[in-house]
DRENVEX-887223 format. One record per atom (N, C-alpha, C): residue number from 1; atom name; x, y, z. Coordinates in pm, 1 decimal. Each point is the difference from the previous one (the first is absolute). Last residue first. Layout:
// DRENVEX-887223
<r><kefi>NUM</kefi><paba>CA</paba><x>X</x><y>Y</y><z>Z</z></r>
...
// end
This chain:
// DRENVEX-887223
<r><kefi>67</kefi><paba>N</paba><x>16888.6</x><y>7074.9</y><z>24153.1</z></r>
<r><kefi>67</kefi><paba>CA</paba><x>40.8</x><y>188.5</y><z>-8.9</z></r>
<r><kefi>67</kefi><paba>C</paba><x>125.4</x><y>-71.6</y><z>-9.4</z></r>
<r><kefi>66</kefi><paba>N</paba><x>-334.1</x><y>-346.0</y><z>-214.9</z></r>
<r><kefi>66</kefi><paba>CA</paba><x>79.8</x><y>20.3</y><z>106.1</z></r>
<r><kefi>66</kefi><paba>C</paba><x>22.6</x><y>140.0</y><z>7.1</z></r>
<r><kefi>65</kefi><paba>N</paba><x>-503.0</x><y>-144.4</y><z>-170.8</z></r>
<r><kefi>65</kefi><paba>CA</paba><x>150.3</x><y>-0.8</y><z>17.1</z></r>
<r><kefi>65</kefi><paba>C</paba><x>127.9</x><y>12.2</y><z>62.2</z></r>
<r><kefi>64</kefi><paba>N</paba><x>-530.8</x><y>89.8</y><z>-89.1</z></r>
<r><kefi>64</kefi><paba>CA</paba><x>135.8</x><y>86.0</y><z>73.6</z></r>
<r><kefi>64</kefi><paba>C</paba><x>101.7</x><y>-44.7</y><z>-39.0</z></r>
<r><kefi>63</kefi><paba>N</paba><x>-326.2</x><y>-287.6</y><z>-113.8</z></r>
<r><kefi>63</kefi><paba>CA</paba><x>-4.2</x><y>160.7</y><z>-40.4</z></r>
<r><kefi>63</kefi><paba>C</paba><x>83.4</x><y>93.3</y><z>-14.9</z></r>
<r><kefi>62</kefi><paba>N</paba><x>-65.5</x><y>-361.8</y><z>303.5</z></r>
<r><kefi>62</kefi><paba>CA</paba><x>43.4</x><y>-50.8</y><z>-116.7</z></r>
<r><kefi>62</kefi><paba>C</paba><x>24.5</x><y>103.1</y><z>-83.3</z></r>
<r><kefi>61</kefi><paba>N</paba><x>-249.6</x><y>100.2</y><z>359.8</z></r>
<r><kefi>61</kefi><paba>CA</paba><x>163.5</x><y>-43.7</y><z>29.7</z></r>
<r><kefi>61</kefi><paba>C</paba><x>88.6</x><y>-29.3</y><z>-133.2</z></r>
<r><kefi>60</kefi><paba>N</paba><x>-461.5</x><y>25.8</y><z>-38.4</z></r>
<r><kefi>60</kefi><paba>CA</paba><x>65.0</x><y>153.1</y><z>60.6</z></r>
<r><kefi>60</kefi><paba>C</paba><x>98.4</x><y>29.0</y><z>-5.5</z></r>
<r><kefi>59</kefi><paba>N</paba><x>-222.4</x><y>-423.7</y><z>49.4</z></r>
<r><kefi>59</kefi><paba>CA</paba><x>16.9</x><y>41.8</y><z>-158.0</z></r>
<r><kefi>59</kefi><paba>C</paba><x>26.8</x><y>162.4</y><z>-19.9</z></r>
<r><kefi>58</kefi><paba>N</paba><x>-43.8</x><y>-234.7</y><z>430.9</z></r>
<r><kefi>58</kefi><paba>CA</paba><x>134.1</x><y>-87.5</y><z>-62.9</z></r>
<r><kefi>58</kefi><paba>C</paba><x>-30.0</x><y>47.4</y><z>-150.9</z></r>
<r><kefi>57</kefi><paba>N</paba><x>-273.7</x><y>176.2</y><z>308.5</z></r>
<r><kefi>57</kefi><paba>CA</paba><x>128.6</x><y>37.2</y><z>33.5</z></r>
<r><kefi>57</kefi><paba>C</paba><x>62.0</x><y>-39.3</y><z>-74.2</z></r>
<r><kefi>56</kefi><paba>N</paba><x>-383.6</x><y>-148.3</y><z>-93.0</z></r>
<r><kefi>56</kefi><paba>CA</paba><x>-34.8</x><y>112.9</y><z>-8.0</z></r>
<r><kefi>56</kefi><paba>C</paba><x>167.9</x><y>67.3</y><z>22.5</z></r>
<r><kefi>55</kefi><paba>N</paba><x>-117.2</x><y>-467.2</y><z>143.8</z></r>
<r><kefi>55</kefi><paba>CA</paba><x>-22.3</x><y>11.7</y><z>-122.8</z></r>
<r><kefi>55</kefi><paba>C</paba><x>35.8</x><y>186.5</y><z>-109.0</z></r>
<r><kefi>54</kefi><paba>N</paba><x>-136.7</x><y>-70.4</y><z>517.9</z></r>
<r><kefi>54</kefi><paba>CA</paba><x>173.9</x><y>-60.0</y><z>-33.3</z></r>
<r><kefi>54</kefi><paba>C</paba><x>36.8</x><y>6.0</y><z>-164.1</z></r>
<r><kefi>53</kefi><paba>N</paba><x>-411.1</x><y>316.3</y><z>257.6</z></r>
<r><kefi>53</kefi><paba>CA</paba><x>54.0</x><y>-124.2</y><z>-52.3</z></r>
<r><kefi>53</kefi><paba>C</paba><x>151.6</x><y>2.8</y><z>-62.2</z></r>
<r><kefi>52</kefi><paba>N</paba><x>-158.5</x><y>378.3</y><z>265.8</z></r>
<r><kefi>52</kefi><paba>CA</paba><x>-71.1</x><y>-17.8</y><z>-138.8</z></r>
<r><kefi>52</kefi><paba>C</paba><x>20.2</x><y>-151.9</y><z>-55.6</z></r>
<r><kefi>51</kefi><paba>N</paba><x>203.3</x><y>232.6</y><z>375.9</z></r>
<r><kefi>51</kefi><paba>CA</paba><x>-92.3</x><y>-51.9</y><z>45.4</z></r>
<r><kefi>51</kefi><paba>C</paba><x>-89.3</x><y>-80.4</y><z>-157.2</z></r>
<r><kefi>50</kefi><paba>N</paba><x>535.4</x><y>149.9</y><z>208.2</z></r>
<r><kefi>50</kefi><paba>CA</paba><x>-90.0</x><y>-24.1</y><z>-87.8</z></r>
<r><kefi>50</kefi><paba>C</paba><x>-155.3</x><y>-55.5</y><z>-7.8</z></r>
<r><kefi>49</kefi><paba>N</paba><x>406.6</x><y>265.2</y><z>379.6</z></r>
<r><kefi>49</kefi><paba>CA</paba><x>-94.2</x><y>-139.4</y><z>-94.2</z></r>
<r><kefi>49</kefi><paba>C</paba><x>-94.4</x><y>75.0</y><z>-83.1</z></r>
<r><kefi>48</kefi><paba>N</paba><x>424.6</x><y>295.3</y><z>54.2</z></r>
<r><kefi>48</kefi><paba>CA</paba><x>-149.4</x><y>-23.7</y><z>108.3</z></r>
<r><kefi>48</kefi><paba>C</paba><x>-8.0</x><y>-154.8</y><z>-50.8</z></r>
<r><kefi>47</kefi><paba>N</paba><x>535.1</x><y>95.5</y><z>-1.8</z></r>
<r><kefi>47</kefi><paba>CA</paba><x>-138.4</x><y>69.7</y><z>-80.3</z></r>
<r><kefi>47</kefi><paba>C</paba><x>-132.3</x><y>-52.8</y><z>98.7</z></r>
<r><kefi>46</kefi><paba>N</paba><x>417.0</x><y>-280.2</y><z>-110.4</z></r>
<r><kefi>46</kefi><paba>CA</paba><x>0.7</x><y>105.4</y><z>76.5</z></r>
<r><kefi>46</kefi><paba>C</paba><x>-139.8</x><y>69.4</y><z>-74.6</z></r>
<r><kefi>45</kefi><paba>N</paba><x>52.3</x><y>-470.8</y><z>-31.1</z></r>
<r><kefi>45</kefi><paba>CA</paba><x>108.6</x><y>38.9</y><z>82.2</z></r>
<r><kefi>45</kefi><paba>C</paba><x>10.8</x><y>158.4</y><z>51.4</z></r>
<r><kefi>44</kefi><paba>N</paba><x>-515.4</x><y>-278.0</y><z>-95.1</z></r>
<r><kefi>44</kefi><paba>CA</paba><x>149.5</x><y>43.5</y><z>-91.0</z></r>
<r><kefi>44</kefi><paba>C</paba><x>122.1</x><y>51.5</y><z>145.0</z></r>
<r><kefi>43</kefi><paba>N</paba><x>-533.8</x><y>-242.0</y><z>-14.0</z></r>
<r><kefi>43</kefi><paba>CA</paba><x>71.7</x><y>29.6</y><z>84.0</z></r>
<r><kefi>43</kefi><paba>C</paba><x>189.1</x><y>25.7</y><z>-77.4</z></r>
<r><kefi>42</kefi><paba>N</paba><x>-560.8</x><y>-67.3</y><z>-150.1</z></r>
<r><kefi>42</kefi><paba>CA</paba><x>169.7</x><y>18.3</y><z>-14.1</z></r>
<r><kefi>42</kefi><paba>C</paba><x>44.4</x><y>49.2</y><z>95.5</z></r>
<r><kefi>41</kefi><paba>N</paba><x>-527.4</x><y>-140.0</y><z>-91.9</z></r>
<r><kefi>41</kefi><paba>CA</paba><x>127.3</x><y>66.1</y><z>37.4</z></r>
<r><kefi>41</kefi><paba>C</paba><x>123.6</x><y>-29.1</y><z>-33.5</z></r>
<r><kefi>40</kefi><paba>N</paba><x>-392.3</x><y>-245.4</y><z>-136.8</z></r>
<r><kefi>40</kefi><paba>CA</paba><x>-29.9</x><y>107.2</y><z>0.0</z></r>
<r><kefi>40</kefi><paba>C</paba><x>65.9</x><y>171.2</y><z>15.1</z></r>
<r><kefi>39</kefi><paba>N</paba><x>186.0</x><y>-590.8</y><z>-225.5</z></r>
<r><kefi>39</kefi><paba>CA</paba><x>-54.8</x><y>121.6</y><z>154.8</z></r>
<r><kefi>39</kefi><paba>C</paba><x>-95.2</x><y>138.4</y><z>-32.6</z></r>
<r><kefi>38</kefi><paba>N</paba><x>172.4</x><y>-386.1</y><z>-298.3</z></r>
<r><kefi>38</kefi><paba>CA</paba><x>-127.7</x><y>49.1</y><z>-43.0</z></r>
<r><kefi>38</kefi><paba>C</paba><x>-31.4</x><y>81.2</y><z>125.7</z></r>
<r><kefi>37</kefi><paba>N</paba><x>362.8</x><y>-287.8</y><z>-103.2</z></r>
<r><kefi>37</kefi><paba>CA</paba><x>-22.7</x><y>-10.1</y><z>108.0</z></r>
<r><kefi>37</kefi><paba>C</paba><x>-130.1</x><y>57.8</y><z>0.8</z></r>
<r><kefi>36</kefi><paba>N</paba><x>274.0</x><y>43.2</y><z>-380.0</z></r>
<r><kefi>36</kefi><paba>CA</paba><x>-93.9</x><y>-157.8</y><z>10.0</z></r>
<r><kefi>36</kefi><paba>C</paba><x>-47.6</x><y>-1.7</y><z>149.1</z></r>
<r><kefi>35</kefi><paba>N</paba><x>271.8</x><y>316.6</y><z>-102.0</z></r>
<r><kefi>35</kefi><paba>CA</paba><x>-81.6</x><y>63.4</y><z>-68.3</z></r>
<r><kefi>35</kefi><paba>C</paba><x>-92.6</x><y>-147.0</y><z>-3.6</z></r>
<r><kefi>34</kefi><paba>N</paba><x>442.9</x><y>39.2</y><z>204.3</z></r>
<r><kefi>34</kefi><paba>CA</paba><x>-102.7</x><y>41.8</y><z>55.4</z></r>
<r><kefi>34</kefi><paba>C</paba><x>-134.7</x><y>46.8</y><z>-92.6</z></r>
<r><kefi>33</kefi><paba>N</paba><x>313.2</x><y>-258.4</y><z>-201.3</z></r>
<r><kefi>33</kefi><paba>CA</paba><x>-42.3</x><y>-99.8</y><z>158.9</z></r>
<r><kefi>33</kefi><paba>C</paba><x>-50.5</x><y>134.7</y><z>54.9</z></r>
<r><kefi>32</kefi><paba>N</paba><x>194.2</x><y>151.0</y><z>-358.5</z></r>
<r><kefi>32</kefi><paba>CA</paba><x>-122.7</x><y>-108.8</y><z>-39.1</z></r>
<r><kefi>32</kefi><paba>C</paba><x>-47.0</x><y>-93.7</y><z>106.8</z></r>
<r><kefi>31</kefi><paba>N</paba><x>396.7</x><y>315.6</y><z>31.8</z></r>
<r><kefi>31</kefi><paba>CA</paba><x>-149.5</x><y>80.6</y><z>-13.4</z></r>
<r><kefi>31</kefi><paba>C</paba><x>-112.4</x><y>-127.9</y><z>18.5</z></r>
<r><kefi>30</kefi><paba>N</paba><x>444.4</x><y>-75.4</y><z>-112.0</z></r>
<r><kefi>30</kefi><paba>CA</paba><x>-16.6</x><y>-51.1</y><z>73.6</z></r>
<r><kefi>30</kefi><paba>C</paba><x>-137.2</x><y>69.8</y><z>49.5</z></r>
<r><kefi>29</kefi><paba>N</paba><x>265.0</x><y>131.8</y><z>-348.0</z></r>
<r><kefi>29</kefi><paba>CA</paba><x>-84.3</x><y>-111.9</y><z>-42.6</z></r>
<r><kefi>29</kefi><paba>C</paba><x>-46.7</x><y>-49.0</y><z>147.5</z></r>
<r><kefi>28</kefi><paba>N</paba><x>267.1</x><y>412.2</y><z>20.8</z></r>
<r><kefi>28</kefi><paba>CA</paba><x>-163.1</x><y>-14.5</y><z>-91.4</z></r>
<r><kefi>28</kefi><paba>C</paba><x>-55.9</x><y>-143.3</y><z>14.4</z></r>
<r><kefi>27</kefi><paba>N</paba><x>430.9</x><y>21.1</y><z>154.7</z></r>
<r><kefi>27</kefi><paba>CA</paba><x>-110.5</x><y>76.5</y><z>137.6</z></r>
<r><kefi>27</kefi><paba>C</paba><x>-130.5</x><y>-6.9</y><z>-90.6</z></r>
<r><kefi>26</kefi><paba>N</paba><x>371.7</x><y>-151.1</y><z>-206.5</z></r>
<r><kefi>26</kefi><paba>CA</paba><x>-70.1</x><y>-95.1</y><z>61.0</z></r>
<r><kefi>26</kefi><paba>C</paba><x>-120.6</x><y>61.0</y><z>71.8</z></r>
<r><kefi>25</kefi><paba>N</paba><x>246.5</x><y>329.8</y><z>-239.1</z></r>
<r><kefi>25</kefi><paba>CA</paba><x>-124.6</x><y>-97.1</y><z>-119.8</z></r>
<r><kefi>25</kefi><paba>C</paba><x>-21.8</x><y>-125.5</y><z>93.2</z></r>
<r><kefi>24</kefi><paba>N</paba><x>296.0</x><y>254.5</y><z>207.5</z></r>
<r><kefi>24</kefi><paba>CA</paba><x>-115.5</x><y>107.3</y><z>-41.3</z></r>
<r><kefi>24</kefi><paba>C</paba><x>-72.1</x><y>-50.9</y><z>-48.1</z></r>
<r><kefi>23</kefi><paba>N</paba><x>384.5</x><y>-160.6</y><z>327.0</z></r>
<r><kefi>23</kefi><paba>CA</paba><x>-41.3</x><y>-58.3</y><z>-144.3</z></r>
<r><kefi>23</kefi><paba>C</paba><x>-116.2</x><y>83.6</y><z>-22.9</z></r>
<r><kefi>22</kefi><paba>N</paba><x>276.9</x><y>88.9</y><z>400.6</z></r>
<r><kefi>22</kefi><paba>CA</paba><x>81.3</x><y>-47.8</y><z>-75.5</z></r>
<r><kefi>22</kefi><paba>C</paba><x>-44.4</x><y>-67.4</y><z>-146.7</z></r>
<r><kefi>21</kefi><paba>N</paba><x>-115.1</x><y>457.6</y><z>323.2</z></r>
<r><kefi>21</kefi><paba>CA</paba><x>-86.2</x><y>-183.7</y><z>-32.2</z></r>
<r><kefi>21</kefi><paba>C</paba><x>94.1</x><y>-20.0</y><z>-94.0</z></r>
<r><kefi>20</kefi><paba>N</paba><x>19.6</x><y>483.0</y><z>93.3</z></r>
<r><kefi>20</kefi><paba>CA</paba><x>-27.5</x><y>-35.9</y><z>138.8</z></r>
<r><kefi>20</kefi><paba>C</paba><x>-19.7</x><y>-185.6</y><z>-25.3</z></r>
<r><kefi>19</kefi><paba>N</paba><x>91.3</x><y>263.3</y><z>-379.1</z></r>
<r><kefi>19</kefi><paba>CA</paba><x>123.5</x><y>47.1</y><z>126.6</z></r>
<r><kefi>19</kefi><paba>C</paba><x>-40.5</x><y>-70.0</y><z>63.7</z></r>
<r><kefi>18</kefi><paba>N</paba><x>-366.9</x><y>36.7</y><z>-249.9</z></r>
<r><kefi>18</kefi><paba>CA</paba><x>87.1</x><y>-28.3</y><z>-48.6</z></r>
<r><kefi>18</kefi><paba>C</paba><x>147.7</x><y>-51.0</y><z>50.0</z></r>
<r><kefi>17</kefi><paba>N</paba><x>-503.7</x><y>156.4</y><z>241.0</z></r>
<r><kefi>17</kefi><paba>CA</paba><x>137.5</x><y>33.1</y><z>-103.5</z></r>
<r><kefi>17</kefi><paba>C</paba><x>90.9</x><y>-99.6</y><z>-56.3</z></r>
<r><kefi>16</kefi><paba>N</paba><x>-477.8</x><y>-132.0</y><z>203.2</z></r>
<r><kefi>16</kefi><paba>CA</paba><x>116.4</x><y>57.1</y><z>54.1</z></r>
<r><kefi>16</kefi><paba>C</paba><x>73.6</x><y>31.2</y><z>-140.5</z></r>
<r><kefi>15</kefi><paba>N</paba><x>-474.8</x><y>-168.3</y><z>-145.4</z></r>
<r><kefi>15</kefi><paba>CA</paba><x>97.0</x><y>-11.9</y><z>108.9</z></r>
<r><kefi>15</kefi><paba>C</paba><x>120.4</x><y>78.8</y><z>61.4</z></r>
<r><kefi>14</kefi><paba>N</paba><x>-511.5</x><y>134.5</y><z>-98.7</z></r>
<r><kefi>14</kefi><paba>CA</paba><x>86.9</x><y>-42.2</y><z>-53.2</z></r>
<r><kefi>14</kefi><paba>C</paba><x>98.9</x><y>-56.4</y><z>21.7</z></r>
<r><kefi>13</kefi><paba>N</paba><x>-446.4</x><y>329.7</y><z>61.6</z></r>
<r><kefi>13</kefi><paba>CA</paba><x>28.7</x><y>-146.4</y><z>21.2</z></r>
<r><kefi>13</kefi><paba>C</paba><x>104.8</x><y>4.8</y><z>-67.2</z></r>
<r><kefi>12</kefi><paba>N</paba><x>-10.8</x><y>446.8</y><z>151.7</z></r>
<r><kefi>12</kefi><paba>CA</paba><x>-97.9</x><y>-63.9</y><z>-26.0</z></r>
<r><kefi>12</kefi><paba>C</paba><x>66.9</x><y>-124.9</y><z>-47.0</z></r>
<r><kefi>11</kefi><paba>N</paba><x>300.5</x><y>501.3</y><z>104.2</z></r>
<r><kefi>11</kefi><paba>CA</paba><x>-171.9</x><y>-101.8</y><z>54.1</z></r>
<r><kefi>11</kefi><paba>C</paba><x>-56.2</x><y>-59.1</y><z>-89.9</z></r>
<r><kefi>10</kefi><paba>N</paba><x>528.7</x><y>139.9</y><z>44.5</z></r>
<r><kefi>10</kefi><paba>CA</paba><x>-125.0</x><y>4.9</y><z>-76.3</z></r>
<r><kefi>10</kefi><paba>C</paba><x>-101.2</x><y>-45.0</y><z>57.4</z></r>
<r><kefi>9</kefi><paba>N</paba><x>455.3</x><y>95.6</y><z>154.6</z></r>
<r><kefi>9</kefi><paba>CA</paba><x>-75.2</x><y>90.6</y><z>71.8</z></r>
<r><kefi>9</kefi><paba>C</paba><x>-149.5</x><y>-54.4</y><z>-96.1</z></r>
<r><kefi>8</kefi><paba>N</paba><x>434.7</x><y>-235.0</y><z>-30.6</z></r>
<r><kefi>8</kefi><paba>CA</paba><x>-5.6</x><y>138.7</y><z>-92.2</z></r>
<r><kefi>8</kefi><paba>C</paba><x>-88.7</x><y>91.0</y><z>39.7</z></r>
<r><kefi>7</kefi><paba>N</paba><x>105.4</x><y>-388.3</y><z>316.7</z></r>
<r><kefi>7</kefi><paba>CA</paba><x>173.7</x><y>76.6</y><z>-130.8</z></r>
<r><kefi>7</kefi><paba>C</paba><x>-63.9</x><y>87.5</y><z>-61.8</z></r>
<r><kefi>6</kefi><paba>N</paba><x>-343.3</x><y>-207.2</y><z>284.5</z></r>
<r><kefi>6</kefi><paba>CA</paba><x>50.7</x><y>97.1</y><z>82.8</z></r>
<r><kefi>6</kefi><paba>C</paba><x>137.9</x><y>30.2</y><z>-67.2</z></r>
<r><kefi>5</kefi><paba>N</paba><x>-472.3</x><y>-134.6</y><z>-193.9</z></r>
<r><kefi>5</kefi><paba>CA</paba><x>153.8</x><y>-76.1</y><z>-22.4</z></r>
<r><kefi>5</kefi><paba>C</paba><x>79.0</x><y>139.0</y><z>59.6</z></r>
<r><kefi>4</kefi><paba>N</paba><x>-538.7</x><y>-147.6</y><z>104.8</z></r>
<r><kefi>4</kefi><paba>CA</paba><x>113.6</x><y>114.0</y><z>-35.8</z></r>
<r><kefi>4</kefi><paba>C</paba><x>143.2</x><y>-50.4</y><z>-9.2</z></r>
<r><kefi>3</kefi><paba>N</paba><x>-352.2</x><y>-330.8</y><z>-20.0</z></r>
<r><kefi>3</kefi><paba>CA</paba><x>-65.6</x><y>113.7</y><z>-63.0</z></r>
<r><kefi>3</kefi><paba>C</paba><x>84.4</x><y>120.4</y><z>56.4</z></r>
<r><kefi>2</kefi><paba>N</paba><x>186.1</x><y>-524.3</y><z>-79.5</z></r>
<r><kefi>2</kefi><paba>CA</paba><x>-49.4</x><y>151.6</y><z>47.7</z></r>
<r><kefi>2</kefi><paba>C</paba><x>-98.5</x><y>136.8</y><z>-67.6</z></r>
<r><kefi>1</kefi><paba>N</paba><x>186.9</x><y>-621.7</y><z>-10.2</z></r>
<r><kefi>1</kefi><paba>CA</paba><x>-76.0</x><y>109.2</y><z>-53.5</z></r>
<r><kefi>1</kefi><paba>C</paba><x>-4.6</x><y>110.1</y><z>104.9</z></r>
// end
């Protein structure tokens, strides 16, 4: 998960581009281990942390979809 996907320049939760991850729909389903972790923070690949809960990122993310 990133909150800036440094391929298309977009801000906010989601995973990496498309281009950039060899499975887009694994990267989604795999969300669900951080969203059971119930963290407060996120610590994502690029971008600020996430402070708003883990739960919160991962339905954002989901959201988002792949770019």
């Amino acid at each position: 998960m990133v909150t800036l996907d440094l391929y298309t320049g977009r801000k906010g939760r989601r995973i990496v581009a498309v281009g950039a991850t060899v499975d887009a729909h694994r990267s989604l389903d795999s969300l669900q281990a951080i969203a059971e972790t119930d963290a407060g923070t996120v610590l994502v690949g690029h971008g600020d942390p996430w402070v708003h809960g883990a739960r919160s990122a991962v339905d954002q993310a989901r959201d988002a979809g792949p770019a």
